[in-house]
C-alpha positions in Angstrom: 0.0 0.0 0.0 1.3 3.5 -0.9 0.2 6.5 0.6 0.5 9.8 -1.9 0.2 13.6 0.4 0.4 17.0 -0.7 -0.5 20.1 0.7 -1.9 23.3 -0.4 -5.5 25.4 -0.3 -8.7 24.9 -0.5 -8.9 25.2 -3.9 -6.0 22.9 -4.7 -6.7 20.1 -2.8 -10.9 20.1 -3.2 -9.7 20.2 -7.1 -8.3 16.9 -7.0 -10.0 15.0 -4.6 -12.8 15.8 -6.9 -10.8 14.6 -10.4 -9.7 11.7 -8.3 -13.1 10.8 -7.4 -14.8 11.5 -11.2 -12.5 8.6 -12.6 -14.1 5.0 -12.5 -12.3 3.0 -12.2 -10.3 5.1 -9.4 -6.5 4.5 -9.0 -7.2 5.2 -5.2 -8.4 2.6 -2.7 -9.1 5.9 -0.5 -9.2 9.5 -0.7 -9.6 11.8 1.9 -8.7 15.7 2.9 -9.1 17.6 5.8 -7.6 21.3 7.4 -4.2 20.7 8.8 -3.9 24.6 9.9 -5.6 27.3 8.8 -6.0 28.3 5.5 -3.7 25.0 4.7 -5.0 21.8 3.8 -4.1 18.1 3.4 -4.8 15.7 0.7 -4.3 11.8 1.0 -4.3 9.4 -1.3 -4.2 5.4 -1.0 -3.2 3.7 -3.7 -2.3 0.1 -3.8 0.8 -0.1 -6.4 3.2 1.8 -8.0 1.2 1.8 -11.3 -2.2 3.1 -9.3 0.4 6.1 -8.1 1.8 7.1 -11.6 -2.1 7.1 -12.2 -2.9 9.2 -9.3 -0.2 11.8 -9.8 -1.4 12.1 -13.4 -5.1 13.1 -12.5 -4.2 15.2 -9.4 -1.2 16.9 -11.9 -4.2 17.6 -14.4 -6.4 19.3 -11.7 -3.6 21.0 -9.7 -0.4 21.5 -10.7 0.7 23.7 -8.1 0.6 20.5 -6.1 3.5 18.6 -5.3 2.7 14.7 -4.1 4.9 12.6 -1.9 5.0 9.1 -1.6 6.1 6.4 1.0 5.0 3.0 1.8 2.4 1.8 4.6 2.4 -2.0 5.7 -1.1 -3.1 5.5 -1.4 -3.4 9.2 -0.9 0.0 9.5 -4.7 0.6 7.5 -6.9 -1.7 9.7 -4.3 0.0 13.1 -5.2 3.5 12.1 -9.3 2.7 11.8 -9.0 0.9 15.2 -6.9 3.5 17.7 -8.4 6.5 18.8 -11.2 6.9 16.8 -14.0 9.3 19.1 -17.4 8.4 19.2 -19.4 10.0 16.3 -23.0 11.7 17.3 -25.7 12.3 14.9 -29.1 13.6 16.3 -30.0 10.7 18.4 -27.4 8.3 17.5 -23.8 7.9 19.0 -21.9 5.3 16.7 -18.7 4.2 18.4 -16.3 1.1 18.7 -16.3 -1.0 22.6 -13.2 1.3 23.2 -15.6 4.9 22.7 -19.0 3.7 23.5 -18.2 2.2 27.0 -17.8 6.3 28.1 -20.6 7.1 26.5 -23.2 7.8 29.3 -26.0 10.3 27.3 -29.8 9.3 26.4 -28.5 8.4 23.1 -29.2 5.4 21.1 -25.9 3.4 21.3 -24.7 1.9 18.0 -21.8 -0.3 18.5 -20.1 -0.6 14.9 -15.9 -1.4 15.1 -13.8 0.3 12.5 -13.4 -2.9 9.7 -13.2 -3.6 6.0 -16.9 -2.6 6.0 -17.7 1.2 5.0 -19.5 2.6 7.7 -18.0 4.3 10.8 -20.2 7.2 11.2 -16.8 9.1 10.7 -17.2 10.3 6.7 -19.7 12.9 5.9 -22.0 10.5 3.9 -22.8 8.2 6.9 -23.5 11.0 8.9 -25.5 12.5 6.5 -27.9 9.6 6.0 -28.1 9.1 10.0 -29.5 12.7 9.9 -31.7 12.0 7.4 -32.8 8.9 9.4 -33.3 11.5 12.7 -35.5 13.6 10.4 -37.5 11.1 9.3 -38.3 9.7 12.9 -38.7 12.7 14.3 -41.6 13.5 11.7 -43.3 10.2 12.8 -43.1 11.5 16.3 -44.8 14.2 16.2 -47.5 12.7 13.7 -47.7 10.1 16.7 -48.7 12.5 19.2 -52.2 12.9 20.1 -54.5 14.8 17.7 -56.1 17.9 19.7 -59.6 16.7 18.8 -61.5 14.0 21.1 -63.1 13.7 24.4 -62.7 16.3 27.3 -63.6 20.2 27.3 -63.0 22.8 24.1 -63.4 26.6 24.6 -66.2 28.5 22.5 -64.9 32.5 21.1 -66.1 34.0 24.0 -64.3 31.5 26.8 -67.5 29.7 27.4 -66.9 25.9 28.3 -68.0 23.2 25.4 -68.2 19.4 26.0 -67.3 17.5 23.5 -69.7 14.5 22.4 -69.0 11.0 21.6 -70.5 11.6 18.5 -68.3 14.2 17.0 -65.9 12.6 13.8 -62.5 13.9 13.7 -61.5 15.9 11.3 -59.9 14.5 7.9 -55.9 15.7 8.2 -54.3 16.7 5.1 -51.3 15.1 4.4 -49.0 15.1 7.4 -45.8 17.1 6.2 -41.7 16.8 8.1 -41.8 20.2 10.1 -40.7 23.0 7.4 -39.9 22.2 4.0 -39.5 18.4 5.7 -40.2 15.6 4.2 -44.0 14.0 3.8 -44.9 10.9 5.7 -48.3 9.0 4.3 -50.5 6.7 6.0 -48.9 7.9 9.7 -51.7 6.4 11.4 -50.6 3.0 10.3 -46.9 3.7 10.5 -47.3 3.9 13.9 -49.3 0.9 14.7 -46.7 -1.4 13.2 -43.1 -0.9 12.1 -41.7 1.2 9.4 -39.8 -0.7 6.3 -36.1 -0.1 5.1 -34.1 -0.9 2.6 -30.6 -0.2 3.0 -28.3 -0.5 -0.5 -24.9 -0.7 0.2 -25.2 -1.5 3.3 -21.3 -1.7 4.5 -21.0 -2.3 7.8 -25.1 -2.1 8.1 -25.0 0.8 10.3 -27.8 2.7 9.0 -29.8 -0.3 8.8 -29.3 -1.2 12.5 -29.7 2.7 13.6 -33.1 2.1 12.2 -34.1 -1.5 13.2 -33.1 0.4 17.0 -35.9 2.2 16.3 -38.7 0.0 15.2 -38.2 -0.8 11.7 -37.3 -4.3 9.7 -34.8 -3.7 7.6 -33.5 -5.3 4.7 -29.5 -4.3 4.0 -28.2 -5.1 1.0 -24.3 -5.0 0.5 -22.4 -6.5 -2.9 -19.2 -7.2 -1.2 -19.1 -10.4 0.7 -17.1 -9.7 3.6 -18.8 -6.4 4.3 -21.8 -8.1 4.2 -20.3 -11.1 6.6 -18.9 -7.6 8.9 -23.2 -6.2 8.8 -24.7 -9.7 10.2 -21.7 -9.8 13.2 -22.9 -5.8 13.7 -26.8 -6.5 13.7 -26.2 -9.9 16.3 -23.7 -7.5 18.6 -26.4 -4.7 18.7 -29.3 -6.9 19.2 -31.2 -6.2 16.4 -30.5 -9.8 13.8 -34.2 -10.3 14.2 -35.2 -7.4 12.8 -31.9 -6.4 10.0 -31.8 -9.2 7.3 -28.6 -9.1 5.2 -28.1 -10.3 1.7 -24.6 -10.5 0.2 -24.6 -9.8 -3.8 -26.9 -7.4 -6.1 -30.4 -8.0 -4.2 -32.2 -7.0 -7.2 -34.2 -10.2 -6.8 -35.6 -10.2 -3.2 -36.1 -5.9 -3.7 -38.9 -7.0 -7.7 -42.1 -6.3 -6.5 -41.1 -4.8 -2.7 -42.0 -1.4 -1.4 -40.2 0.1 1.5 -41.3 2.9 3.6 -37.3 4.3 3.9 -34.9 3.6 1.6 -31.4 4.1 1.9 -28.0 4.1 -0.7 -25.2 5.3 0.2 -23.1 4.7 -2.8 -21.6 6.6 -5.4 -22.7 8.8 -8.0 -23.0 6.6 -11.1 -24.1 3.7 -9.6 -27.4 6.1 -8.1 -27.9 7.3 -11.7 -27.9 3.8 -12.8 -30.2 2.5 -9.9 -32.2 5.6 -10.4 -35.3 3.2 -11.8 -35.0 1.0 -9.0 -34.4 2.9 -6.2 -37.7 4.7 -6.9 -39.6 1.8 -7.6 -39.0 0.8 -4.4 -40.3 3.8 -2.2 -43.3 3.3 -1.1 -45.9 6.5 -2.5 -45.4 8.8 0.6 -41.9 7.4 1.3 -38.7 8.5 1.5 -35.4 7.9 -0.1 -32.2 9.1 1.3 -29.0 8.9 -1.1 -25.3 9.7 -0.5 -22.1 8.5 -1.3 -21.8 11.6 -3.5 -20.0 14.9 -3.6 -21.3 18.6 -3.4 -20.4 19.2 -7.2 -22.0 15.6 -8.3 -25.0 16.8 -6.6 -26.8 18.7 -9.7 -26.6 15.3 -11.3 -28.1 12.8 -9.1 -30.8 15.6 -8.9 -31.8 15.7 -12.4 -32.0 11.3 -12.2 -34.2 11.2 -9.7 -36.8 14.4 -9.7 -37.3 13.8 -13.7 -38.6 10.2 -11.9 -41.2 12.2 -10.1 -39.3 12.4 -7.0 -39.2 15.5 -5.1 -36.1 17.0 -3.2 -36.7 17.7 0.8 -33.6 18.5 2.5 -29.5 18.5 1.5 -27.5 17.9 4.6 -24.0 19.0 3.9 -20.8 17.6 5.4 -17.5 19.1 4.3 -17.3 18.0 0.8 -19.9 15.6 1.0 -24.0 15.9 0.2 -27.1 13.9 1.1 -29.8 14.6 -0.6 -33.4 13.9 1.3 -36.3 12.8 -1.4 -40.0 11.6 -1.2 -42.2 10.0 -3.5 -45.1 11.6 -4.8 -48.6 9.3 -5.2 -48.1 9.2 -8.7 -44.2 9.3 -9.6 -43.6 8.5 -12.9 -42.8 5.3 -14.6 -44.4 3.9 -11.5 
């Protein structure tokens, strides 16, 4: 494994992380960048041979020349020692995601998520993780308050003038309109069943299957579908260690058979850009009318993009939770999306 640095502005360094990330196939195993001081920032690139680094230099020479890359060599045990030491616990709304080492100090009302730093993509640490557990806080939060009790029923109601009413058993409540996410939030339909039985999710590239436990925690049966087969061996050992295998099934491979024909009330992917303009059929086919659909994996600038896949489906854009370079974007389903 080879490790290629460089260091420069903003500008510089957001440049080619950026190029780096538009080429598919990548060169890079890993990209990251991040502030080292201010006004100076630090780009790192893992590359696996010497052949992926010639590559890499190339692209990030193309999109910045000012900058000036070094190489050295890591040992492989150095990747998996640098995901397990130190890392904090991460919060998002609700959640604290944390190895044994963080989440034993953890002592808050929070709902504990116990997810070890592994092959598996899904820390809580990058931006688009985050992003989609704040989409997931959203969400619940919007079938809290529809689960609250409606203001109509029995008891005592006050006429203009402060004079007492009683309320009679034969008064229908009102009909609702639909039942909206706080402002500008995302709809929820059919909130009076959601609540009387739990909510469905479908997790696409699952990784480590933290999003789909965050949510089985709260009530939901969740179906998390990861390609890679060790990731998806690293989601089962994640769901069994935070109690929740009985409600998180995971399926290693494509899933497109077991999602024909399903609808989901949430619907997670966390990918990458081309792969959610590819999936952009599917993905919405499998959002329940009403539902939601929370996608990441993508940068700021690839945002415009996925935007035009999905809301020329009939999907309409709720929220964009930003994270550094990173962007989730918040959707719901319509009653009559198209090609539905």
């Amino acid at each position: 494994m080879l490790l290629l640095t460089a260091l420069g502005d903003l500008a510089q360094i957001r440049a080619a992380a950026d190029e780096l990330d538009r080429h598919d196939p990548s060169p890079a195993d890993a990209v990251s960048w991040f502030e080292e001081s201010p006004g100076k920032f630090r780009l790192e690139v893992y590359v696996p041979t010497k052949q992926d680094a010639a590559s890499a230099q190339a692209i990030v020479g193309a999109a910045a020349p000012e900058l000036h890359l070094k190489q050295k060599r890591i040992k492989a045990a150095d990747w998996v020692a640098m995901s397990l030491e130190g890392l904090p616990a991460v919060r998002a709304g609700r959640f604290v995601v944390a190895g044994a080492h963080a989440l034993k100090n953890e002592h808050g009302g929070r709902t504990k998520i116990w997810i070890e730093a592994s092959e598996a993509f899904g820390t809580g640490h990058h931006g688009t993780t985050w992003g989609c557990l704040m989409g997931l806080e959203h969400y619940l939060r919007a079938r809290e308050k529809l689960a609250s009790p409606a203001p109509w029923g029995g008891g005592r109601a006050r006429g203009r003038k402060g004079q007492s009413l009683t309320a009679t058993p034969r008064v229908r409540p009102p009909t609702l309109p639909s039942p909206r996410w706080g402002e500008g939030s995302l709809i929820v339909s059919r909130c009076a069943k959601a609540h009387r039985h739990p909510f469905t999710v479908l997790d696409v590239g699952a990784g480590s299957g933290v999003l789909a436990i965050a949510a089985a925690k709260c009530g939901a049966d969740a179906l998390a579908i990861e390609i890679d087969r060790r990731a998806a061996a690293i989601a089962e050992i994640n769901a069994r260690q935070n109690k929740v295998a009985n409600r998180v099934r995971v399926i290693a491979g494509d899933g497109a058979r077991h999602i024909a024909g399903q609808h989901f009330d949430l619907v997670f992917a966390n990918i990458l850009m081309r792969p959610l303009i590819r999936l952009a059929p599917k993905l919405t086919r499998a959002v329940k009318p009403g539902g939601a659909l929370i996608l990441s994996g993508l940068l700021r600038t690839q945002a415009p993009l996925v935007c035009e896949a999905y809301a020329s489906r009939g999907m309409i854009l709720e929220r964009r939770i930003a994270k550094e370079a990173w962007m989730t974007l918040v959707w719901r389903k319509g009653s009559k999306a198209i090609g539905q």
